[in-house]
N, C-alpha and C positions, 0 to 999 in steps of 0.2 A: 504494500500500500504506500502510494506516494505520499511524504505531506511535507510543508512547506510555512515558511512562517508566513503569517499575512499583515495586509495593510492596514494600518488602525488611524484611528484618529482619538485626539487625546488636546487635552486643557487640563488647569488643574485649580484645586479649591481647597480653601482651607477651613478647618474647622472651626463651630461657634460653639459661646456660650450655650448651657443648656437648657433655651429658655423657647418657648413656642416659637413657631416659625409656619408661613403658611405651605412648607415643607413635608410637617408635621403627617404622618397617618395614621388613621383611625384602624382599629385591629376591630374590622367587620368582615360578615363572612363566617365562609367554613373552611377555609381554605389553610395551607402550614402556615404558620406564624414562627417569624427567628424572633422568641425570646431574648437574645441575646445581643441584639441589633439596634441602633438609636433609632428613636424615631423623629428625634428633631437635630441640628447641628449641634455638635458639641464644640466645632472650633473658635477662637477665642477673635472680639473684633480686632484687635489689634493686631492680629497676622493678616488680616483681609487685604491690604496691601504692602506686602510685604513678602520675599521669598520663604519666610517661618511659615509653620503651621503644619497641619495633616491633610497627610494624601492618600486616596483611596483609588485601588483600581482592580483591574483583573490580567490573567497571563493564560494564554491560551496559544500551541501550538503543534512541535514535532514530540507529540502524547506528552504536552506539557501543558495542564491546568492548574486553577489557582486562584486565586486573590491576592493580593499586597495591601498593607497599612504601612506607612511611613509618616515619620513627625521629625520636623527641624529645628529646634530652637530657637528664639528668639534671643538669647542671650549668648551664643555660639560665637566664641573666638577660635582664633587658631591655633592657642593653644591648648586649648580642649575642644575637636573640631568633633563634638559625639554625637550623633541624631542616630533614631531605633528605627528600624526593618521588620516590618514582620512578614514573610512568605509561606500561606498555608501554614502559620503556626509559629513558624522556625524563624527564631531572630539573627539578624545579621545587623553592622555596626555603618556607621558612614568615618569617610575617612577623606576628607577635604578644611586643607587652609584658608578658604576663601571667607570674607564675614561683610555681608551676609552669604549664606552659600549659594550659589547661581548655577554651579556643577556638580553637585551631590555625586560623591561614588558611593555606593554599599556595593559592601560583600559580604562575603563567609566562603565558607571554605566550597560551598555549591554552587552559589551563584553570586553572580557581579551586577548591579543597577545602575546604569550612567543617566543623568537625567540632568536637560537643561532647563534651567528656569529662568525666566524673564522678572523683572524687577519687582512685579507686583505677585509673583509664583506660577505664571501661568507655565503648562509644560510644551517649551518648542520641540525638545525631545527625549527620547525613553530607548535605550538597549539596553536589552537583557543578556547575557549569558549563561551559559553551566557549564559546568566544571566537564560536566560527561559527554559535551559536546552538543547537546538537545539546540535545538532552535525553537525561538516563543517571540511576540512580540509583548510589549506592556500596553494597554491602555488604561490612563491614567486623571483622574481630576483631582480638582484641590479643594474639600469643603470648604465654604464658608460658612460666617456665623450665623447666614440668613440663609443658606442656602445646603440642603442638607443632599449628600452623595449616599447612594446606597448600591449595593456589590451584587449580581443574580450571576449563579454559574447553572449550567445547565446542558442539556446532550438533545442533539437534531439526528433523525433517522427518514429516510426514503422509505417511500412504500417502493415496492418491488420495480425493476427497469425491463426495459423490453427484452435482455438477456436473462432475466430472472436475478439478478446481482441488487443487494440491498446496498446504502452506505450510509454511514453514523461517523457523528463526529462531534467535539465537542463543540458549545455554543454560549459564551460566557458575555455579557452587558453591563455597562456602567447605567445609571440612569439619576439624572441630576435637573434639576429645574424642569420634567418635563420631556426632557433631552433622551433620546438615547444611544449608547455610540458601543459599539460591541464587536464582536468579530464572530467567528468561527474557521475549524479545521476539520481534517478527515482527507479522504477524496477526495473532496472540492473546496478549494480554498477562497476567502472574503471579506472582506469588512464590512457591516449594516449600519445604516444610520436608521432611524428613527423618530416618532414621538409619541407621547401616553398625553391622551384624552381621558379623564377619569380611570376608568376599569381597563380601556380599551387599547392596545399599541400597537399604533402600525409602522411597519417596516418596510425600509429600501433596498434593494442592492443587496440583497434578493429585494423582492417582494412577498410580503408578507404580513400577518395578523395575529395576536394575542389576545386572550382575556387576564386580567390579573385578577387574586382570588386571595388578598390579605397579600403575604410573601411570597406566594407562587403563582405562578405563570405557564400559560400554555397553548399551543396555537399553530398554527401551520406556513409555510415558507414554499419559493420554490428552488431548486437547487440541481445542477444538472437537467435541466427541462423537469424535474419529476416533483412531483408535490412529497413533502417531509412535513413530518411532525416535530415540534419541540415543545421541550419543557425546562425550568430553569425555579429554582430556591434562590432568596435570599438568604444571604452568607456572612453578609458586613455590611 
């Protein structure tokens, strides 16, 4: 099976205080619920412009899925250059002289994060590496204090092709103001953009539809000429 990283698109946002926001969701419905998840920004206003603050995204590629949380400090000099990493769980450190930092490196001993930020955090760019040689791309935003980032990973399958041959592949989304900017791999590789109308999100590039149902999501695309199904959890 071929796979390939893909083309993303990516901004970034940083986290607000944890105070309502019309961000905010209501936990209605039957649908899973991430307990464990904000439901409003937790990033603080005084990173809002600024390269500080927390970054939420997702990493989807050559069988590499995921989420990322990363936080930069506002108090970061160069000689304590420390900001936290978290990849599916697993912390990694940043390691840059610059203050404020505008080139953020993280690593660990798996994986390397280059990311550039523009003056107020927005992300001009995101490489990912591993150590084991995987290929992934990152897409990335930056919460803000009013503007809350939330993480859905999730898996797209074909209904059967004219050769009887399925394909499945992962399907992971950022979704922020409204916005949604996502990717997928497998067989066929792409980047989606989107938008969520209440309950309802529709997708570009493929074309495609969801309903949301509390934190889950579910709905159909097309891919390969062939209609697929997806489904995707909030994560972060």
């Amino acid at each position: 099976m071929y796979r390939q990283s893909m083309g993303l698109l990516l901004t970034l946002v940083l986290f607000a205080s944890a105070c309502p926001s019309e961000d905010s969701k209501e936990t209605t419905g039957n649908g899973y619920k991430c307990t464990g998840c904000d439901q409003a920004p937790t990033a603080l206003a005084g990173d809002d412009n600024l390269p500080s603050g927390r970054y939420k995204g997702v990493i989807l590629g050559d069988g590499v899925t995921g989420n990322i949380e990363a936080y930069i400090p506002a108090d970061q000099t160069a000689a304590d250059p420390i900001a936290s990493l978290t990849i599916n769980g697993e912390g990694s450190y940043i390691n840059n002289g610059a203050q404020p930092a505008t080139a953020p490196r993280f690593y660990s001993a798996k994986v390397t994060l280059l990311m550039g930020l523009g003056a107020t955090g927005e992300v001009s760019s995101a490489t990912l590496t591993f150590a084991d040689g995987k290929q992934a791309i990152a897409i990335v935003r930056k919460e803000l204090s009013t503007s809350l980032v939330e993480i859905f990973e999730g898996t797209w399958t074909t209904t059967s092709l004219t050769d009887g041959a399925v394909q499945t592949g992962n399907w992971n989304y950022v979704l922020q103001g409204g916005i949604v900017y996502g990717g997928y791999d497998g067989d066929d590789n792409g980047s989606v953009t989107g938008t969520e109308l209440l309950t309802i999100i529709t997708l570009t590039a493929p074309v495609g539809t969801g309903t949301r149902d509390n934190d889950e999501v579910t709905g159909t695309l097309t891919v390969s000429g062939a209609t697929s199904t997806w489904t995707g959890k909030r994560t972060l």
